[in-house]
MARKE-37999 format. One record per residue: x, y, z negated of N, C-alpha, C, O in turn; residue number from 1. Coordinates in Angstrom, 2 decimals. Each point is the difference from the previous one (the first is absolute). Layout:
      n_c1      n_c2      n_c3     ca_c1     ca_c2     ca_c3      c_c1      c_c2      c_c3      o_c1      o_c2      o_c3   pos
         X         Y         Z         X         Y         Z         X         Y         Z         X         Y         Z   NUM
...
END
This chain:
      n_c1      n_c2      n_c3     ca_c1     ca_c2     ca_c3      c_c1      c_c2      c_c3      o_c1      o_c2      o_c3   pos
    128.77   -165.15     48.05     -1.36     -0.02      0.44     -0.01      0.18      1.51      0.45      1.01      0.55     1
     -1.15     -2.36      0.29     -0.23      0.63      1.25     -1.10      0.78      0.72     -1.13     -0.12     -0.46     2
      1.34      0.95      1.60     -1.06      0.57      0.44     -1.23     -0.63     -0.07     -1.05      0.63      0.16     3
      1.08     -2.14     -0.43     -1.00     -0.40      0.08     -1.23      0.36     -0.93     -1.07      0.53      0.30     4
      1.57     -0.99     -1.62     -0.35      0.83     -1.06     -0.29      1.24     -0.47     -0.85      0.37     -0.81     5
      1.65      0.22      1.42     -0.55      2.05      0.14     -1.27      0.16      0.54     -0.94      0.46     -0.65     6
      0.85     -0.84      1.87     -0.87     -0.35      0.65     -1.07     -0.54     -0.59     -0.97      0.74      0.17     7
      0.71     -1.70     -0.78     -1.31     -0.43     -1.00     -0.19      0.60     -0.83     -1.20      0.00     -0.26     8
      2.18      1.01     -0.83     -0.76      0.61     -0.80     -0.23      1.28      0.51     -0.94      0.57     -0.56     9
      1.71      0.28      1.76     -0.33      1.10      0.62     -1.96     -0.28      0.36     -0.90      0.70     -0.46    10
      0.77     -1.68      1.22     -1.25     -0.53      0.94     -1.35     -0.13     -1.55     -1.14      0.45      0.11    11
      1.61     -1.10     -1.29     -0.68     -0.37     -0.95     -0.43      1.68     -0.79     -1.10      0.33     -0.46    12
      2.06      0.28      0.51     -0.36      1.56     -0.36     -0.82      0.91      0.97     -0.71      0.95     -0.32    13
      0.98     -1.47      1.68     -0.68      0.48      0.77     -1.80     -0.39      0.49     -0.88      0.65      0.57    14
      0.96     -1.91     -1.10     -1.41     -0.69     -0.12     -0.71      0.67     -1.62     -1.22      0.14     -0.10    15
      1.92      0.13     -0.77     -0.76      0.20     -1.16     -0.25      1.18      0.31     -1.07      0.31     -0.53    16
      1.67      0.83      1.32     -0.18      1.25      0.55     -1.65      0.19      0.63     -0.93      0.79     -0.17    17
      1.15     -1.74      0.82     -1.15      0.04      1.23     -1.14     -0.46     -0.83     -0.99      0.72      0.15    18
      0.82     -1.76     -1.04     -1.21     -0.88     -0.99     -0.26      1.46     -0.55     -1.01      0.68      0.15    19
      2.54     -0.28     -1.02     -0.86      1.45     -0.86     -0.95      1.14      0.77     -1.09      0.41     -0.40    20
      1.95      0.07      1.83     -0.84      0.72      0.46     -1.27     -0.60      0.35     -0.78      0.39     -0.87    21
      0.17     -1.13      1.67     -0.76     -0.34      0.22     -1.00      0.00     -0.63     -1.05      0.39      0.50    22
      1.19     -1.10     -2.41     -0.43      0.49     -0.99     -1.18      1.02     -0.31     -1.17      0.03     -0.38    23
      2.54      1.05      0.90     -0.34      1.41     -0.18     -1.05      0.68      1.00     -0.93      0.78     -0.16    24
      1.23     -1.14      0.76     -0.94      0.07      1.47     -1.39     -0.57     -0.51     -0.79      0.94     -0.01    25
      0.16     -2.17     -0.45     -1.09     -0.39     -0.17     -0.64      0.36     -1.03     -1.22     -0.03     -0.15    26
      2.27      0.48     -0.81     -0.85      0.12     -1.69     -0.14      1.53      0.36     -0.99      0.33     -0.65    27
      1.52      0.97      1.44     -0.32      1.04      0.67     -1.24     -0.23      0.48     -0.66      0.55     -0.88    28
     -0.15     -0.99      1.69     -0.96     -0.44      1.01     -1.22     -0.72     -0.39     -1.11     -0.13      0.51    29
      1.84     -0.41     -1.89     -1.21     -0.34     -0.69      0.00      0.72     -1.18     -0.64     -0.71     -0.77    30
      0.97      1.64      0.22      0.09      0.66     -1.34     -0.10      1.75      0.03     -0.10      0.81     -0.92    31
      0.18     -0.67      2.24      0.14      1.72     -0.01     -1.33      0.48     -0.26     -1.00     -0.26      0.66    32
      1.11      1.26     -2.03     -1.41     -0.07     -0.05     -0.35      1.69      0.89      0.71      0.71      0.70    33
     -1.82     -0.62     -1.08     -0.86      0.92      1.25      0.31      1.65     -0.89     -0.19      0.40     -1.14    34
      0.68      0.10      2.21      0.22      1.80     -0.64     -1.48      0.64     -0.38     -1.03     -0.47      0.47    35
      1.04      1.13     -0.99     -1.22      0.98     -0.57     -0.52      0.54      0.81      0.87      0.53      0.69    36
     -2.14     -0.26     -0.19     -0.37      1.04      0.51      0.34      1.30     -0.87      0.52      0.96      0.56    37
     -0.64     -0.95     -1.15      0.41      1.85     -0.58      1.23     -0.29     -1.23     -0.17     -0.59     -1.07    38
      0.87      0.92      1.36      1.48     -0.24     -0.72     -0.18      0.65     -1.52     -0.29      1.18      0.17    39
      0.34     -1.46     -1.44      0.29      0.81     -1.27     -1.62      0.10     -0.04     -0.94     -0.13      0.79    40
      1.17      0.47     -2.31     -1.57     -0.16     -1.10      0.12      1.74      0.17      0.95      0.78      0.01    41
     -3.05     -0.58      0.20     -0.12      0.96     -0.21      0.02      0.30     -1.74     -0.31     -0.62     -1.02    42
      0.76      1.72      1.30     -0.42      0.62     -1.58     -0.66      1.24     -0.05      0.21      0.85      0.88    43
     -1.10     -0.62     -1.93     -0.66      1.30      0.02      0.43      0.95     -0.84     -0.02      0.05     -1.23    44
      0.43      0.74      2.08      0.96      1.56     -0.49     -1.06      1.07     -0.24     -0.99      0.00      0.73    45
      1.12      0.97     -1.74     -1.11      0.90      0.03      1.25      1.45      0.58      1.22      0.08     -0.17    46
     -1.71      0.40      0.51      0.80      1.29      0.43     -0.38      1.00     -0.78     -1.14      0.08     -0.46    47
      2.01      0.73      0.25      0.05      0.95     -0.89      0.23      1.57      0.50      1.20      0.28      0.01    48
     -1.80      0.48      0.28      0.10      1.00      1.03      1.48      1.30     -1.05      0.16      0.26     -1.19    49
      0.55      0.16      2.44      1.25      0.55     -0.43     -0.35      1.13     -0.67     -1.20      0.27      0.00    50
      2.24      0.76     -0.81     -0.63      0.84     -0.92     -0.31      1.24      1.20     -0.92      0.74     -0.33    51
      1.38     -0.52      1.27     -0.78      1.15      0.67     -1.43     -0.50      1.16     -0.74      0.69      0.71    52
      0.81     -1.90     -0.91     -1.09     -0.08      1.12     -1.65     -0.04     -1.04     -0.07     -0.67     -1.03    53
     -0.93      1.39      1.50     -1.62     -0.14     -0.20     -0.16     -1.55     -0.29      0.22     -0.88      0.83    54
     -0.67      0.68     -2.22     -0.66     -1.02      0.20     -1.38     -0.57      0.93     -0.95      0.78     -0.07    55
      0.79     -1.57      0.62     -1.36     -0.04      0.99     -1.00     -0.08     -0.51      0.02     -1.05     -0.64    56
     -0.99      1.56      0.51     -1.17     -0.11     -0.11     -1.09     -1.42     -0.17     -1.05      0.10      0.63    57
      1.22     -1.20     -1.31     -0.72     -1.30      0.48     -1.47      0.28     -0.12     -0.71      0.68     -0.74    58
      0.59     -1.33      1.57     -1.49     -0.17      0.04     -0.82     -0.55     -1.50      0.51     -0.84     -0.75    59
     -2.00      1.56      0.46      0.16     -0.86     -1.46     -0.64     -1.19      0.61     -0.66      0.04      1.04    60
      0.87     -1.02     -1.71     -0.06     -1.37     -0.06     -1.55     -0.30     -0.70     -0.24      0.44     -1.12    61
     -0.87     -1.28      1.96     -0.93     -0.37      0.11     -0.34     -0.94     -1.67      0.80     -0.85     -0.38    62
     -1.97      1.16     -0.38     -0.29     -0.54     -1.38      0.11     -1.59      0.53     -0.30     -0.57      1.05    63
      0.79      0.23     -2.13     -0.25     -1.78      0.41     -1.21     -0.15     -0.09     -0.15     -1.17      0.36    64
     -0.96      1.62     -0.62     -1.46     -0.49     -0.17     -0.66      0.04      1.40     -0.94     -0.71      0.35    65
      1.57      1.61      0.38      0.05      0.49      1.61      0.59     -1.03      0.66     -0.75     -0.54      0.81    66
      2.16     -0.04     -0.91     -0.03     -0.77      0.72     -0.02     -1.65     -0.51      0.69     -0.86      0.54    67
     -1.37      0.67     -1.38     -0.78     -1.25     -0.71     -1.03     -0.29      0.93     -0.01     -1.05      0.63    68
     -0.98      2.05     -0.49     -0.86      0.06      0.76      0.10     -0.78      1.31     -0.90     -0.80      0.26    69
      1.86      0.96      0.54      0.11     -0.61      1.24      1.07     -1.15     -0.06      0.22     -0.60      1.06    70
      0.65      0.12     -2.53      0.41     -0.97      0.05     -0.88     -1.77     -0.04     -1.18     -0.29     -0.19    71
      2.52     -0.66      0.49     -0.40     -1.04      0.30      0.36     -1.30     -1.02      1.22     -0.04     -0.20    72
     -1.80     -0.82     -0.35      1.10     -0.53     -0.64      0.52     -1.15      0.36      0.46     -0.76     -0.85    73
     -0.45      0.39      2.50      0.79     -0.93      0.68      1.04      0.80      0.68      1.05     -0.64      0.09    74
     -0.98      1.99      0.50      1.39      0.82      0.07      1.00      0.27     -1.46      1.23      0.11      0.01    75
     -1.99     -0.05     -1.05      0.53      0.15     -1.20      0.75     -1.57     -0.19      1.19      0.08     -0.30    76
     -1.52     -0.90      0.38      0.32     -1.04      0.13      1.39     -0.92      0.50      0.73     -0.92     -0.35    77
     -1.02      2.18      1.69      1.36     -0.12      0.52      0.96      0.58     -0.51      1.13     -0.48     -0.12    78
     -1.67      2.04     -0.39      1.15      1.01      0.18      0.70     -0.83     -1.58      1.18      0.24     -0.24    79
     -1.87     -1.05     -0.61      0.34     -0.40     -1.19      0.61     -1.11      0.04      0.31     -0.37     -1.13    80
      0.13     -0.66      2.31      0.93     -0.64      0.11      1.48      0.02     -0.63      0.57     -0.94     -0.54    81
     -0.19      2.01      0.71      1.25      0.27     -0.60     -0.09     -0.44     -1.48      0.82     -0.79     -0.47    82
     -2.12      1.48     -0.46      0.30     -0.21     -1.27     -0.12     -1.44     -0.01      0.17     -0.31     -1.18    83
     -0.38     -0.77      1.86     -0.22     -1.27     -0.69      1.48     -0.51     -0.39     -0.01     -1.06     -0.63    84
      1.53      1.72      0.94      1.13     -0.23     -0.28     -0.12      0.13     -1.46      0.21     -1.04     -0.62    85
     -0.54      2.20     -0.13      0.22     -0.25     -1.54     -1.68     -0.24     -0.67      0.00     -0.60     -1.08    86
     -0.87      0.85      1.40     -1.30     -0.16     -0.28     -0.83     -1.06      0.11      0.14     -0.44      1.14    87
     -0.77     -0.06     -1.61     -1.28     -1.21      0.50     -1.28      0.74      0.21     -0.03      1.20     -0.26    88
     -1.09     -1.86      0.72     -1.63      0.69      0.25     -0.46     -0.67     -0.64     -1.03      0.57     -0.36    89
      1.11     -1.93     -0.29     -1.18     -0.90      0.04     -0.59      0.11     -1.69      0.46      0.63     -0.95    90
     -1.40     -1.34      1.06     -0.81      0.39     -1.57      0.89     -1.12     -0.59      0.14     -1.08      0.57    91
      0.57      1.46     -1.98      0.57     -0.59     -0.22      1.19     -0.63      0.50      0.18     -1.19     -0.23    92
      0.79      1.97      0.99      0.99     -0.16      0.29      1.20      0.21     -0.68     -0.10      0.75     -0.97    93
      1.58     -1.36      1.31      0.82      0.14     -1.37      0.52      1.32      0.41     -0.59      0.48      0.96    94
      1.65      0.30     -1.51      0.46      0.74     -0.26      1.38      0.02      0.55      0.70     -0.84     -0.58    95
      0.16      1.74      1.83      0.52     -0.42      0.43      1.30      1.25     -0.27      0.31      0.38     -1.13    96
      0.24      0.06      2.21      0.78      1.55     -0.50     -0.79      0.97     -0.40      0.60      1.04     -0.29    97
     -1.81     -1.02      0.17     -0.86      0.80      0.19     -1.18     -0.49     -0.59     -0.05     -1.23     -0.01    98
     -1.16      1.98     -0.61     -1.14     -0.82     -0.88     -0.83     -0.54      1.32      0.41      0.32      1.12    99
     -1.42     -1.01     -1.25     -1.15     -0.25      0.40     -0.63      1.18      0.75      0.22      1.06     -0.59   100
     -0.88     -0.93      1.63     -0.95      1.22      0.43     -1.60     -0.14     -0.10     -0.84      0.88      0.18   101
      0.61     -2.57     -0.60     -1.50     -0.13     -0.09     -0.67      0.55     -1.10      0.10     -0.41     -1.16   102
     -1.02      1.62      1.69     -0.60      0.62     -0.60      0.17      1.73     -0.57     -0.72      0.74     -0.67   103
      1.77     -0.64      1.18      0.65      1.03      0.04     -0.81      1.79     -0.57      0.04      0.87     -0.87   104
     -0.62     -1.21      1.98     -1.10      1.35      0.04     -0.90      0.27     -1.29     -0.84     -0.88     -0.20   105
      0.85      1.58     -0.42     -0.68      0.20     -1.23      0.68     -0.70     -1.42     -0.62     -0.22     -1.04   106
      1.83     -0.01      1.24      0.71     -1.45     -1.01      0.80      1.25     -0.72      0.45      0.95      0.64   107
     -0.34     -1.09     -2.10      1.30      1.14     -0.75      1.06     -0.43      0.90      0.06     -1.03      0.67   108
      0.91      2.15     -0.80      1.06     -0.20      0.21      1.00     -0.71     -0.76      0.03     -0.22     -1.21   109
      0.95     -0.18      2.31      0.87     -1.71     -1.29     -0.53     -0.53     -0.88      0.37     -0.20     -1.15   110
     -1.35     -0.09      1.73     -0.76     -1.00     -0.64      0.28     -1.45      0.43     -0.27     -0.70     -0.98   111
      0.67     -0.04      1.96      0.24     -0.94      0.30      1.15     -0.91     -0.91      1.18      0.20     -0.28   112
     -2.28     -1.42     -0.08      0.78     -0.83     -1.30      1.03     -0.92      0.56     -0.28     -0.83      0.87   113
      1.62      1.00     -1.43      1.12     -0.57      0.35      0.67      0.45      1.29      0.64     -0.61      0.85   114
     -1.13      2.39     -1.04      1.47      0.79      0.92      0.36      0.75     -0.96     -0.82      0.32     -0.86   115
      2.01      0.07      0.81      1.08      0.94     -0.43     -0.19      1.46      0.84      0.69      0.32      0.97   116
     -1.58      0.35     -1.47     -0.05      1.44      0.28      0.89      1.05     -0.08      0.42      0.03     -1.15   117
      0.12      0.90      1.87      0.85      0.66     -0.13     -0.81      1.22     -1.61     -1.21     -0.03     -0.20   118
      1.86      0.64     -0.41     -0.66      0.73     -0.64     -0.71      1.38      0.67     -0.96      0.59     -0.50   119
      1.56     -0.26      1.60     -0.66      1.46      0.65     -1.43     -0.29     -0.04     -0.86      0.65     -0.59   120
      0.64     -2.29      1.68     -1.23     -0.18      0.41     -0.56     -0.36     -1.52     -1.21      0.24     -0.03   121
      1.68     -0.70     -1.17     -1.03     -0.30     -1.34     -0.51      1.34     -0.33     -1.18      0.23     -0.25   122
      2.22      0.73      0.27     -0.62      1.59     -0.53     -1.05      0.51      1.26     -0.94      0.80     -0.04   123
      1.19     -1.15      0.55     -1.54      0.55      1.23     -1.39      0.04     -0.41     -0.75      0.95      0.24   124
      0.39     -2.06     -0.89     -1.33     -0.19     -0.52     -1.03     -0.29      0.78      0.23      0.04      1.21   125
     -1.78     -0.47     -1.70     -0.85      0.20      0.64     -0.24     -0.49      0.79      1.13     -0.47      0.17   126
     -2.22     -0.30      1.40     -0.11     -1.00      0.89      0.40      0.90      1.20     -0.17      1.20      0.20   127
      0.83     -2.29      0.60      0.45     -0.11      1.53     -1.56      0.34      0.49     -0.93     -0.81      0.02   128
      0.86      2.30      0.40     -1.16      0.86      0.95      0.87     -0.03      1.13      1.22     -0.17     -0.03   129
     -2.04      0.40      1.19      0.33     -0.14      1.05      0.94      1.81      0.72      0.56      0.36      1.05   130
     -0.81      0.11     -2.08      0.80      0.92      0.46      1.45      0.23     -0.64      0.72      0.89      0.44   131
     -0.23     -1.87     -1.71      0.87     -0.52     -0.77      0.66     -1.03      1.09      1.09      0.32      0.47   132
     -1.66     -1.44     -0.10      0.28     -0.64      1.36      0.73      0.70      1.13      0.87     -0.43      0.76   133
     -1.36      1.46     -0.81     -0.16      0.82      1.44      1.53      1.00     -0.70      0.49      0.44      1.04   134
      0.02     -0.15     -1.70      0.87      0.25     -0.62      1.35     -0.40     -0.36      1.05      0.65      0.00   135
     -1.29     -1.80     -0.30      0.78     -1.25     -0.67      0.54     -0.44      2.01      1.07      0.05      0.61   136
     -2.25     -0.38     -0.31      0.53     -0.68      1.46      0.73      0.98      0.74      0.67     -0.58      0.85   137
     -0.52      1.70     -0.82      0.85      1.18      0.64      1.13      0.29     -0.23      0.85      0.25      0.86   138
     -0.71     -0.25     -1.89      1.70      0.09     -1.00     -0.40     -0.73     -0.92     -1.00      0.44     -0.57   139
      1.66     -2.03     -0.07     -0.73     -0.40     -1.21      1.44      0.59     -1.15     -0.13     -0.05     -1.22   140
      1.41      0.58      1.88      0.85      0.46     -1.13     -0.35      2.24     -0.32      0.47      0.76     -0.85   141
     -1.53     -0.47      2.10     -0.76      1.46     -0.39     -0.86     -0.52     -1.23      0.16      0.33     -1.18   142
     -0.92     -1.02      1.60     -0.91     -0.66     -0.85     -0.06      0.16     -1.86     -0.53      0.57     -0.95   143
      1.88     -1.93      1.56      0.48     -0.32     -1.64      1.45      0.06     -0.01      0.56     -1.09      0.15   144
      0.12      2.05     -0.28      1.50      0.40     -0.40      0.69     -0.59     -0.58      0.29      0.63     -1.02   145
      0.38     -1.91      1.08      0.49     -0.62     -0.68     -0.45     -1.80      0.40      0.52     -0.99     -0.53   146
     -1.55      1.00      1.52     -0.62     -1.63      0.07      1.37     -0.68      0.53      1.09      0.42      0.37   147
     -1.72     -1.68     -0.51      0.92     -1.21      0.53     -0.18     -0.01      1.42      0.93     -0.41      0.70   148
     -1.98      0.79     -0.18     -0.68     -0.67      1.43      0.95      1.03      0.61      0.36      1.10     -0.44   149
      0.03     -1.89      1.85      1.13      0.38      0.69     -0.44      0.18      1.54      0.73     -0.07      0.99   150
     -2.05      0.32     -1.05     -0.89      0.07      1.37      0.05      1.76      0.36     -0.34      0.95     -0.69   151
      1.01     -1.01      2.25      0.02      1.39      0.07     -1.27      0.84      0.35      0.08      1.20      0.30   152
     -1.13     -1.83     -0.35     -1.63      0.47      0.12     -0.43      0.34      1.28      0.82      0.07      0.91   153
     -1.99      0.14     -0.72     -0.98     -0.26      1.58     -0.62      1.79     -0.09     -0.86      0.56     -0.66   154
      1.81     -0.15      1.67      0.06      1.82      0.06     -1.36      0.29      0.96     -0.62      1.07     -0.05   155
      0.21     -2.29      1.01     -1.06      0.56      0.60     -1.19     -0.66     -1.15      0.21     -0.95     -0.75   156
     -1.59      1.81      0.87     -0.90      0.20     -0.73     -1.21     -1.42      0.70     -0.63     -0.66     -0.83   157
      0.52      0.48      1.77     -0.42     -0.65      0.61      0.32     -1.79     -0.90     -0.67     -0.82     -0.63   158
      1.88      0.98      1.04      0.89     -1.68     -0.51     -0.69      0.25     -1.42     -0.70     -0.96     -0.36   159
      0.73      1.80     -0.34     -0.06     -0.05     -1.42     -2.03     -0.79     -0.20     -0.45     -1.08     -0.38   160
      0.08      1.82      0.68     -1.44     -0.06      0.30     -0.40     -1.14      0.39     -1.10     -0.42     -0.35   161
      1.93     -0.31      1.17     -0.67     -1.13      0.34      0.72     -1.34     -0.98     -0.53     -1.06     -0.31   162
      1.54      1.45      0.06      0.67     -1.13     -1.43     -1.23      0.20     -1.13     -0.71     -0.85     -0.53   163
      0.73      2.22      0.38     -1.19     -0.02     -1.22     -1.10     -0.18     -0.12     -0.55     -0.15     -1.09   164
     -0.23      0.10      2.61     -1.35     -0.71      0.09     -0.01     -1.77     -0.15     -0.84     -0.77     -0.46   165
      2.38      0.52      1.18      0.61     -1.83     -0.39     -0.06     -0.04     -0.94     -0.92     -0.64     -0.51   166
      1.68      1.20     -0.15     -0.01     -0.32     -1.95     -1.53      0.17     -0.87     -0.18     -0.45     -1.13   167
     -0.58      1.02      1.74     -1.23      0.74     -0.40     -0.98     -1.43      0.57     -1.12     -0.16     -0.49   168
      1.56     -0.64      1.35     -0.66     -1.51     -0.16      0.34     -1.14     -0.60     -0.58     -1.06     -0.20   169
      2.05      1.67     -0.17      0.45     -1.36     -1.05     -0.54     -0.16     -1.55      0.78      0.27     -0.92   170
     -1.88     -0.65      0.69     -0.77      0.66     -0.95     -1.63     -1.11     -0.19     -0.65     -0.75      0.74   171
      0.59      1.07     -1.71     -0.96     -1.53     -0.52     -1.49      1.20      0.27     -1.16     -0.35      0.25   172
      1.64      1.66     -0.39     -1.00      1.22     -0.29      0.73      1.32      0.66      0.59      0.86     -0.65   173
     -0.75     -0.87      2.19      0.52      0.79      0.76     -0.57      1.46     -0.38     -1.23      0.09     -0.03   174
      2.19      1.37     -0.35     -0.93      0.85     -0.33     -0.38      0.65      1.47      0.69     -0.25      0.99   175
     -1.64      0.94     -0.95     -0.65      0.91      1.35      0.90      1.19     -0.12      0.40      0.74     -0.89   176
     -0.22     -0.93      2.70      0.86      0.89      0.72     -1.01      0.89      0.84     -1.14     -0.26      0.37   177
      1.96      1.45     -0.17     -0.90      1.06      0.80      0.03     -0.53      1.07      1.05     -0.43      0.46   178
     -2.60      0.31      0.36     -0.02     -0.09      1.54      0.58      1.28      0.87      0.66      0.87     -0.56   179
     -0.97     -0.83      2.10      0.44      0.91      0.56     -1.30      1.08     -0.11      0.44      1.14      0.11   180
     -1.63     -1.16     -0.26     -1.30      0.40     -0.18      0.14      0.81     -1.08     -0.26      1.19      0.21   181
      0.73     -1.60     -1.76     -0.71      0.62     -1.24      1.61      0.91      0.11      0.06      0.79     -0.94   182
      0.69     -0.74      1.46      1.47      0.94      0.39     -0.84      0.93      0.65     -0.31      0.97     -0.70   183
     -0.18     -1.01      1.93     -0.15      0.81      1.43     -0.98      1.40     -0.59      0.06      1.20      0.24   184
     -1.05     -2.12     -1.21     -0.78      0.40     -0.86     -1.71      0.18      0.61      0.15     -0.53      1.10   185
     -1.13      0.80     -1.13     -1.31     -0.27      0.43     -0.06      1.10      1.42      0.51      1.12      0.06   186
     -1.19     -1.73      0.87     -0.55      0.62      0.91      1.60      0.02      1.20      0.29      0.53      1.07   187
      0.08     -1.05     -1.64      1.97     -0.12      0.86      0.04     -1.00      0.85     -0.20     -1.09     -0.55   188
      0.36      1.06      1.53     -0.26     -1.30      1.04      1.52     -0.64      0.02      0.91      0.68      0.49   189
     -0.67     -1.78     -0.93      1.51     -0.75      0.14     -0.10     -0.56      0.77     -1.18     -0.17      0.30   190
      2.27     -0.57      0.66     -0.16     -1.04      0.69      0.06     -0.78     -0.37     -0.15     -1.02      0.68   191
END
């Protein structure tokens, strides 16, 4: 073999070198995708206070009929985005990971035809009241011990209130919610 030949396949390895990098270089430049603003999924941890420290004192937590009163059901709306992943709203909607929510408010519980109810929530009984809502939406496995639903629940009182005034319009026969007035109670000036 003469140098000549070394030479062409040295040069031919050295060109497929350069095509590959190059390659690499463009499908980099066009493919790098964009870093996170905030790196890793939050998760919600409850803390558990150590055996010598005081538990704290919480504040008690406002009746949902209290803060019904000043909810909205286009913030509810929002804050209820999330459920449209396993849930539907609409009248007559199908049934998805999760039952239907139209009509919710005043409806027995697992009652919705063609979901698979966990049994905790069948032994519950009785209609979805808004303070059952207000319950269920906070812890729905405090709730019902044993449910399927895998939602870690809406801890501020506010979020809750305004999902349940949303759900409280999905409804052919919306029931009446406390204003901020018949709360404050007579002669009480609200803003």
């Amino acid at each position: 073999m003469d140098s000549f030949e070394i030479n062409k396949i040295l040069g031919a390895l050295l060109g497929t070198c350069l095509v590959l990098l190059s390659l690499n270089i463009t499908a980099n430049a066009l493919f790098t995708p964009a870093p996170p603003e905030k790196p890793g999924y939050e998760i919600a941890v409850t803390e558990h206070p150590s055996e010598g420290a005081k538990p704290a004192t919480a504040a008690p937590e406002e009746p949902i009929a209290t803060l019904l009163a000043n909810a909205t059901p286009e913030r509810g709306e929002q804050a209820a985005k999330p459920c449209a992943t396993c849930h539907t709203f609409t009248k007559g909607g199908p049934t998805k990971i999760g039952p239907n929510l139209w009509g919710i408010v005043g409806r027995p519980k697992a009652s919705e035809p063609g979901f698979a109810y966990s049994e905790a929530l069948k032994s519950k009984g009785g209609n979805w009241t808004v303070d059952d809502l207000s319950a269920f939406l906070t812890s729905p496995r405090s709730f019902a011990p044993g449910t399927k639903m895998s939602f870690a629940g809406l801890p501020k009182g506010s979020d809750r209130a305004n999902v349940i005034a949303y759900l409280n319009t999905l409804s052919d026969n919306p029931a009446p919610l406390p204003k901020a007035a018949e709360i404050a109670g007579p002669g009480t000036k609200t803003n």
